[in-house]
N, C-alpha and C positions, 0 to 999 in steps of 0.2 A: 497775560497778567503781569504787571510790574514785580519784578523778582521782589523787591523789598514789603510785596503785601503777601508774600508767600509766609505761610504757619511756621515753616521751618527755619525760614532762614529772621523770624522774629522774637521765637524763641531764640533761637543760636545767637541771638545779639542780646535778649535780655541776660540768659545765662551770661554771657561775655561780658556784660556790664558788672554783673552780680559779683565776677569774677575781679575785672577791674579797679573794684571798688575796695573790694578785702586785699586786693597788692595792693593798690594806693596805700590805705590803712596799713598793712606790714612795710610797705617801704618808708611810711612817716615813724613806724616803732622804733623797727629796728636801728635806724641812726641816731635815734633820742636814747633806745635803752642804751646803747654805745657810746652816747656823750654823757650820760648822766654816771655811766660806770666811770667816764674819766674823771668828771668833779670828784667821784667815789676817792679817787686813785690821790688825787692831788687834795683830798683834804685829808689822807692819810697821812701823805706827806709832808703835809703842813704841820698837822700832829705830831709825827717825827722830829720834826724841829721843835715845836714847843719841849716834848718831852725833854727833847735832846738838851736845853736851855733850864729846864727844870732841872735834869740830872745833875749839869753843872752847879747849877745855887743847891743844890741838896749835899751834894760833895763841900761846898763850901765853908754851908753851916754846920757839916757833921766833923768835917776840919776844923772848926773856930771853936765850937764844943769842947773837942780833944785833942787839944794842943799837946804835942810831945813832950815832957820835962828832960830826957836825958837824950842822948844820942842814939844809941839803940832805937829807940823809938821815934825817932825822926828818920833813922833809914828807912825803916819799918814803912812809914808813912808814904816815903818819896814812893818807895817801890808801888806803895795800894792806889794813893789819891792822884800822883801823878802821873801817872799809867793812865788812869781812866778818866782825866784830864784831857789828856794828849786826844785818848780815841773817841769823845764825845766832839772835840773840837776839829778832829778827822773827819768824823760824822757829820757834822754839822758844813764843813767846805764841802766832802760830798755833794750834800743837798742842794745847798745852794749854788754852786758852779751846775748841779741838774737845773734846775730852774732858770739860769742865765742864759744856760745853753743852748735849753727846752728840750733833751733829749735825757730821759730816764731809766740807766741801767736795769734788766731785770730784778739786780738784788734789791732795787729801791722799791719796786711795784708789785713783785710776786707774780708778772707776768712772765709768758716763756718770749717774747722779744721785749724790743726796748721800744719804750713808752716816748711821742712826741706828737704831744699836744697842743692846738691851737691855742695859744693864752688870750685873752682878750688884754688891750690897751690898760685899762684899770689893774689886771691883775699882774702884768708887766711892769707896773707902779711901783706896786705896792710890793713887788718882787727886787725891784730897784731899788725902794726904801729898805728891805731885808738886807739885803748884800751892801748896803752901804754902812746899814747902822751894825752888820756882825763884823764889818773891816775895822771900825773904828773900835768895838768891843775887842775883834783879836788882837788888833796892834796893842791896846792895854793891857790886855792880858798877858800878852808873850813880853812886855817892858815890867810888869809886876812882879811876872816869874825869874824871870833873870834867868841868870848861872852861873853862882857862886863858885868858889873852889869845894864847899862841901857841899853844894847843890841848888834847887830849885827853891825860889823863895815860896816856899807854899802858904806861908803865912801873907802874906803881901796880895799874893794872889786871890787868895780866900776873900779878903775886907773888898779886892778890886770886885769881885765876882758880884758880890754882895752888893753892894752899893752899885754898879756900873751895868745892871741886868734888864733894868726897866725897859730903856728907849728899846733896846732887842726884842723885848718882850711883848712890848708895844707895836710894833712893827709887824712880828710874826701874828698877833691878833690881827690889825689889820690888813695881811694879807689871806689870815683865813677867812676872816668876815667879808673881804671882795669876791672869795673863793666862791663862798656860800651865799651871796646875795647873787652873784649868776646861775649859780646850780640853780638855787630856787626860781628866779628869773626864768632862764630856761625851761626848766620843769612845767612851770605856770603856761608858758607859752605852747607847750607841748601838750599838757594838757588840755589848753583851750583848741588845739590841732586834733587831739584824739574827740574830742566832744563835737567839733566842727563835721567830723570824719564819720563819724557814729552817726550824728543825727543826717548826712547824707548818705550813708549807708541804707537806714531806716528808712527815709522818706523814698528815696530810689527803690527799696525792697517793696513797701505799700503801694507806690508809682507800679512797679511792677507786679504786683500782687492784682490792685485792680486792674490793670490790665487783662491779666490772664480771668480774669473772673468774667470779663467785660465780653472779650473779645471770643474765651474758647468755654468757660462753663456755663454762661447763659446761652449760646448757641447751643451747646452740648442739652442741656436742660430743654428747651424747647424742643432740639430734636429727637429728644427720648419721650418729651409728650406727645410730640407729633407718632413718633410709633406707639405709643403705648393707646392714642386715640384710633390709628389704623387697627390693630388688636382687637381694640371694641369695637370695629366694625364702623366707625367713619371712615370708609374709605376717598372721601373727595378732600380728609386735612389738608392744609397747609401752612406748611412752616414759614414764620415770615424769614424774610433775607435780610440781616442785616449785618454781614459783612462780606468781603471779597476776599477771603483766601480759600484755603483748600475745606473748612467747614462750610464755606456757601456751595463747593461743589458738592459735599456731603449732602445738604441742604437743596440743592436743585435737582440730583438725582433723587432723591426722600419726595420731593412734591412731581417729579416724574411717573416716579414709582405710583403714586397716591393718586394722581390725574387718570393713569391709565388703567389702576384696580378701580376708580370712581365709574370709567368710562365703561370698562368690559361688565362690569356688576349692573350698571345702568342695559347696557347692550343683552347681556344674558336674560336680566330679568324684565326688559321688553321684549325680547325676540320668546321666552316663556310664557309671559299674559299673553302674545298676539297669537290669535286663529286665523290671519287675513295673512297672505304672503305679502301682496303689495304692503303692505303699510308695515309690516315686521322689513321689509326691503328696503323701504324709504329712511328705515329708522336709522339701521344699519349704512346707508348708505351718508346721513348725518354725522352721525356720532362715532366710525372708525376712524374718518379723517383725524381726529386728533392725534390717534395711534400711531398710524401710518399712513404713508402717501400713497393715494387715491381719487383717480380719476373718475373711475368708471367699474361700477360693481352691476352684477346679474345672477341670476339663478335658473340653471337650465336643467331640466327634468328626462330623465328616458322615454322615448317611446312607448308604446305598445308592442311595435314589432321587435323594439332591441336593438335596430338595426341604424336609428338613427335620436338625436333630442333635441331638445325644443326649449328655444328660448323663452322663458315663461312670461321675463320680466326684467328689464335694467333700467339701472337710473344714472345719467353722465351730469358729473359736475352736480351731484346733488338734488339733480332735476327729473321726475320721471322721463325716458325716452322713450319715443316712436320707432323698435327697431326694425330698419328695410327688411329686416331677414331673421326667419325664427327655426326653424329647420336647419338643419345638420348634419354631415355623414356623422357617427359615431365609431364604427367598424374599421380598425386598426388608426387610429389616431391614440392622441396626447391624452383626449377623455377618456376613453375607455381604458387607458393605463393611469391614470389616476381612479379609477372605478376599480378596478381589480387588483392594486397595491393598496387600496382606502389610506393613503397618502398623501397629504398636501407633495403637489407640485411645482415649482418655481421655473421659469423661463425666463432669462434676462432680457433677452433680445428677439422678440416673437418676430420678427420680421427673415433674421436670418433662418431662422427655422423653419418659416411658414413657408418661406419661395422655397426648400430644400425636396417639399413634399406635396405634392395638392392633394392628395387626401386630406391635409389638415385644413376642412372648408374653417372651422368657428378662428382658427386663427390669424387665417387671409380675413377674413369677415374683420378680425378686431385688429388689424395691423390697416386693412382699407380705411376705418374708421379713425385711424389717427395714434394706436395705442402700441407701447412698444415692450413694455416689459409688465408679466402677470403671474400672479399664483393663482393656482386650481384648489379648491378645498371639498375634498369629498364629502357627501352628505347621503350617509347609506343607513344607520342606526335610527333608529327608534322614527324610520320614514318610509311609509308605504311605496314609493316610487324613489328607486335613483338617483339622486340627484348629484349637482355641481355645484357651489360656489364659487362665483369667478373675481377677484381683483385684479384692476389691470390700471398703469399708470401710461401718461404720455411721452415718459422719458425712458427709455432703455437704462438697465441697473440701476433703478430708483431703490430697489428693495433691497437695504444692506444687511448684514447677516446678524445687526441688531433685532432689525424688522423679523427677519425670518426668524428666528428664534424666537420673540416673542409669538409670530402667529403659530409657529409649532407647537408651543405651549399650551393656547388656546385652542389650537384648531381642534379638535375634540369637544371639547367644552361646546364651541361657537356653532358646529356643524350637528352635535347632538340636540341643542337647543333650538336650531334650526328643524333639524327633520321632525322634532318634538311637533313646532310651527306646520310645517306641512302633514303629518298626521291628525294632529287638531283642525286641520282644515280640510283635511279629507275624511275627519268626523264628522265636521259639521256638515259638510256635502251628502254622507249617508244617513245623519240623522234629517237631513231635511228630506232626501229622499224616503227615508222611512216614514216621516210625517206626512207626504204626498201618498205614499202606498198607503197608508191605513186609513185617511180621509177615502181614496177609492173602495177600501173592501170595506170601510162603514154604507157609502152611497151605494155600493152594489148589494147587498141585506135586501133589501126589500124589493128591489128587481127579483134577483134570483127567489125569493120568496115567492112572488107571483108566477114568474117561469115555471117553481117547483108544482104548483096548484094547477097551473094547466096542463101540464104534462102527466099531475097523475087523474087527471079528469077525462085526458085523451086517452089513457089507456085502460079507465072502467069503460070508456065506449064500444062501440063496435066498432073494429078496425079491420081493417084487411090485415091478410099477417107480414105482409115488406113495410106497411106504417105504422102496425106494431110494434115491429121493430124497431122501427127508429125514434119511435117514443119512448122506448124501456131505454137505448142506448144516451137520448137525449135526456133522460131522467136522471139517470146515473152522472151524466158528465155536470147537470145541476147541481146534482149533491154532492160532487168532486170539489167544485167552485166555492158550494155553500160552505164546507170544511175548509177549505184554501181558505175563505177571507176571515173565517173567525180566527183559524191560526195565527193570519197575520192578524188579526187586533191583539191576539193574545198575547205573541210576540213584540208589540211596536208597543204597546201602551204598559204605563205602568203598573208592576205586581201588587196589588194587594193581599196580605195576606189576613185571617181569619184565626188566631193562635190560640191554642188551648191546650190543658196537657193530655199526652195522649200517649198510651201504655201501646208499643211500637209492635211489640211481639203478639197480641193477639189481636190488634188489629191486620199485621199481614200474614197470620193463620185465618182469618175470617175473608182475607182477601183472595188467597190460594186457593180456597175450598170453592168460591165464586167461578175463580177462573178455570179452575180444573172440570167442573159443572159444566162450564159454558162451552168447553173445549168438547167435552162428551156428547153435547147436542149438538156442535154442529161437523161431529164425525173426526174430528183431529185428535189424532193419537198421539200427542205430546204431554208427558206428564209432569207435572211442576213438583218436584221434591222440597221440602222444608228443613232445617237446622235452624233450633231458633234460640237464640240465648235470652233472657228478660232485659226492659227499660225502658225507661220512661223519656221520652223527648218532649217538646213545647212547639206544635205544629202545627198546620193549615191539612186537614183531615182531607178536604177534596182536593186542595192541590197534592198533598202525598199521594192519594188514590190515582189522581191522574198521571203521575213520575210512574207509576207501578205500572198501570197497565199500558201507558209508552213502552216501557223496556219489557214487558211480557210478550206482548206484541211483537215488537224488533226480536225477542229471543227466537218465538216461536217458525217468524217469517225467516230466519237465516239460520234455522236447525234442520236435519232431517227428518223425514216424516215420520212420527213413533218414538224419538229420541226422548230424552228427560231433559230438563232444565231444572239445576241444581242451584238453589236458592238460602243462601247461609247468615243470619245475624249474630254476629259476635259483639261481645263488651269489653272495652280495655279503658278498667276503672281508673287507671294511672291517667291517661290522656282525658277521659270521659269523653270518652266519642264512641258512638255506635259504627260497626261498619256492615254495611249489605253487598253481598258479594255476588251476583248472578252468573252462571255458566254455563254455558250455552255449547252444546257440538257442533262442527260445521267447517268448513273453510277460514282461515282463518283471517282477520282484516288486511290487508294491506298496506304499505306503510303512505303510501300515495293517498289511499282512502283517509289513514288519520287523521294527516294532517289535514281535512279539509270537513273531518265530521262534524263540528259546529257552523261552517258557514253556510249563511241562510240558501235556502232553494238549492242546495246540495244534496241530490240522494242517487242512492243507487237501485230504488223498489219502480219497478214503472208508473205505479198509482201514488205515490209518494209527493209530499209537500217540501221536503229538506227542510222543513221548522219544526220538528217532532223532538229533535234530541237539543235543539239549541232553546227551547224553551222548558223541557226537563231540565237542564242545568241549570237555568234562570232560574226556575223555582228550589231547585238543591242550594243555589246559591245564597238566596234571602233567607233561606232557615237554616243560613253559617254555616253551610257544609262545602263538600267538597265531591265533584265527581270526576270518576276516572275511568276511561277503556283502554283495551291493552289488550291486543292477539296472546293466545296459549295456544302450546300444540296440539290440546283438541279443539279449539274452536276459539271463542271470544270471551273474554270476563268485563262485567261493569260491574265498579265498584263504590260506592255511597258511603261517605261519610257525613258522620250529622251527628252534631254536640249535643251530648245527653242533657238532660233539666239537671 
């Protein structure tokens, strides 16, 4: 950038000028304040001389007044008048030999040196007619006065005084009026210098003034709207540019800034709508490039066994690829340490790295293909499977430590977004599988139905008893299937419920009394204890009944034989929620079993469906509650919450 469009060094010149302008201005004062103090000086002096010439005609006429009559009083007089005769006409060669000379003792000016001033021609003049016309007044005056044998003619003197004062007088006026029409003259000119000086002071100040408005507060101003529009969440503004100093760099980093929050915002919030890997990959592989340099992006997924992953999907140059090769060791490579530091990785140079080691197949694979330096981005959060992120460019250290710091920023953000993408997609994989399983246990109803009809019509016949048998065993595994397929409709399709209010506490005393019955007919010595507190809830009466006797069930099957099963409702009116507490003796769960106690076709009972307790929660769950199991050292607790009416 041309140094003279730099902010700083344009400022540093207008201040300089600003500066400039106010010495100029002092340097035009201060030799005007200094010559007009001189006209000061010499029209004082001039004064001096008039006074000095007045003194004399004042002595004169105060002489002519009071003429002496006797002697006495003429001594009298020489002594007073012509004393101060003498020193006024002393006074007065003074002056006037200053003025010839041009150099003005201190005692004449009241300065502390001596005064010599440039006179001008006119005033030189007229200082010439001074000295000319006081030579001819003194030669008269010293011929008037004489010097008798008793003294000075003072009377002689006084009529010359009198009479012969004019032309002097005349003189010394106009050599002050020449004084005074330069002063003024000067002055005038000075002033049209100080007005000339001011109004380019001013106009240079405004000059400068708009300047700075033009060049730093309207940039300034639009780039505080531009933040203030990012704020509110435009993030694609742009500030326009319309200067080249250090505010356009302000201004290029500001629409940097705002391109790449446009970009990643756009990139988050597609990579979050999409369920499809491809087409959240494609997207991504569009819209990063503006970010950073990017060749070649992919997403490779773990195995099954662990032991290796799978290139799921890349796209080079923005294009989906056909890649040779999708398979991969994983097992002591670059991946699997970016898997288990869940750390972006960066490689400048995959090539030197790649020959270092042949284990690292996916790097020889992306060093074959042309690409030389890459970052790994883990994709382990909120994603059912492992994954990678891979960017990789065709230049070795493309990726400068701007880049990387931006992707560390993001990579979080980008990779949870991502995995979000592949759990969405491996929702929608199980919900279509769910939708395939429950069309099968809908079409299989009515088979099994007719199965069930001949089986038990083959076993009111006469049988032999080995085909007996395998008709009770084939009857049973009917009604094994017929229960399997309703659970999965129950399971797979949506809950309806049937809400009403319903007082909790003596419907599950009317329930316990059922089961404790049923328990006694068919020889099971388990007995269901009750603690019941009162309240009222807003329910689905046969979906409750069916949560009950799932978990009575499960208590009874995983207690021992004879034991109690202790069955508690409390009320905690602060929260309003009911809690159902069941507890069961026995073994206690396992932490392995926990974690797996909702997933579907999970059990541990040999006759068992694994959709018993994931569809009790589903029903706990639409009527707002909450359910929870949890091993105790005697055995197992489920616990049920459900918000009171």
């Amino acid at each position: 950038m041309n140094p003279l469009r730099s902010l700083k060094i344009q400022i540093a010149i207008a201040l300089l000028m600003i500066v400039a302008l106010f010495a100029g201005v002092l340097a035009i004062t201060m030799p005007a304040l200094e010559e007009q103090r001189s006209f000061n000086t010499l029209q004082n002096i001039t004064a001096r001389l008039q006074h000095t010439v007045k003194g004399l005609v004042e002595l004169a006429m105060n002489y002519t007044q009071n003429t002496p009559t006797d002697e006495a009083s003429y001594q009298r007089d020489v002594k007073l008048y012509y004393t101060e005769i003498r020193r006024q006409i002393n006074l007065f060669d003074l002056i006037t030999n200053a003025f010839m000379s041009g150099v003005f003792s201190p005692a004449l000016t009241n300065r502390e040196h001596e005064f010599a001033p440039q006179l001008d021609p006119a005033v030189r003049t007229a200082v010439s007619a001074v000295e000319a016309a006081w030579i001819d007044f003194r030669a008269g005056l010293d011929r008037a006065l004489g010097m008798e044998s008793k003294g000075p003619r003072l009377q002689q003197a006084a009529h010359y005084i009198t009479r012969k004062q004019m032309p002097l007088v005349e003189s010394i006026d106009v050599l002050r009026a020449q004084i005074q029409r330069l002063a003024s003259s000067r002055l005038d000119r000075v002033n049209q210098i100080h007005w000339i000086s001011m109004l380019t002071v001013v106009v240079v100040t405004l000059g400068i003034l708009a300047w700075f408005v033009q060049t730093i507060l309207h940039p300034l101003s639009r780039a505080v709207g531009g933040f203030r529009s990012v704020a509110q969440g435009d993030f694609g503004y742009q500030v326009p540019l319309a200067t080249t100093n250090e505010l356009s760099s302000l201004t290029i980093s500001f629409n940097q800034l705002s391109s790449r929050l446009h970009a990643i915002f756009r990139l988050i919030d597609r990579i979050q709508q999409g369920s499809d890997l491809d087409d959240t990959l494609r997207f991504v592989a569009e819209q990063l490039p503006s970010l950073l340099p990017l060749d070649w992006v992919g997403a490779l997924f773990v195995a099954g066994d662990n032991t290796t992953v799978t290139l799921e999907k890349s796209y080079r140059d923005g294009q989906p690829e056909v890649a040779p090769r999708r398979h991969f060791k994983l097992q002591k490579t670059l991946l699997l340490k970016t898997l288990e530091n869940d750390e972006p990785l960066h490689i400048p140079d995959m090539k030197s790295t790649a020959e270092s080691n042949p284990n690292y197949q996916f790097l020889n694979y992306l060093v074959h293909t042309g690409l030389r330096d890459a970052i790994f981005l883990p994709v382990s959060e909120q994603s059912p499977i492992p994954g990678i992120l891979a960017f990789a460019t065709r230049k070795a250290d493309s990726y400068t430590p701007e880049h990387l710091e931006l992707l560390t920023n993001i990579a979080k953000l980008v990779t949870h977004s991502f995995g979000r993408t592949v759990k969405l997609a491996e929702h929608a994989r199980l919900a279509a599988i769910g939708s395939f399983a429950s069309g099968i246990a809908h079409e299989m109803r009515s088979p099994l139905s007719t199965i069930g009809l001949a089986l038990e019509y083959l076993r009111n016949s006469q049988l032999p008893p080995p085909a007996e048998k395998r008709a009770l065993l084939a009857q049973q595994e009917s009604e094994r299937l017929t229960r399997l397929s309703e659970e999965i409709l129950l399971y797979a399709k949506p809950l309806q419920l049937n809400l009403a209010t319903l007082e909790i506490d003596q419907f599950l005393r009317q329930f316990l009394r059922q089961q404790n019955s049923l328990l006694a007919q068919r020889n099971q010595h388990h007995q269901l204890t009750i603690d019941i507190d009162t309240g009222t809830i807003i329910g689905d009466k046969d979906r409750l009944k069916q949560v009950f006797l799932n978990l009575a069930s499960n208590a009874c099957e995983a207690s021992p034989e004879g034991s109690r099963i202790d069955w508690r409702l409390s009320r905690d009116p602060r929260d309003q929620v009911l809690t159902l507490t069941i507890s069961n003796p026995g073994v206690p769960i396992s932490l392995a079993t926990m974690e797996r106690l909702f997933d579907p076709f999970f059990t541990t009972k040999p006759s068992g469906t694994g959709l018993g307790l994931g569809i009790t929660r589903r029903i706990v769950h639409a009527h707002g509650g909450e359910m929870l199991i949890r091993p105790i050292e005697t055995g197992t607790e489920v616990r049920l919450l459900i918000p009171l009416a």
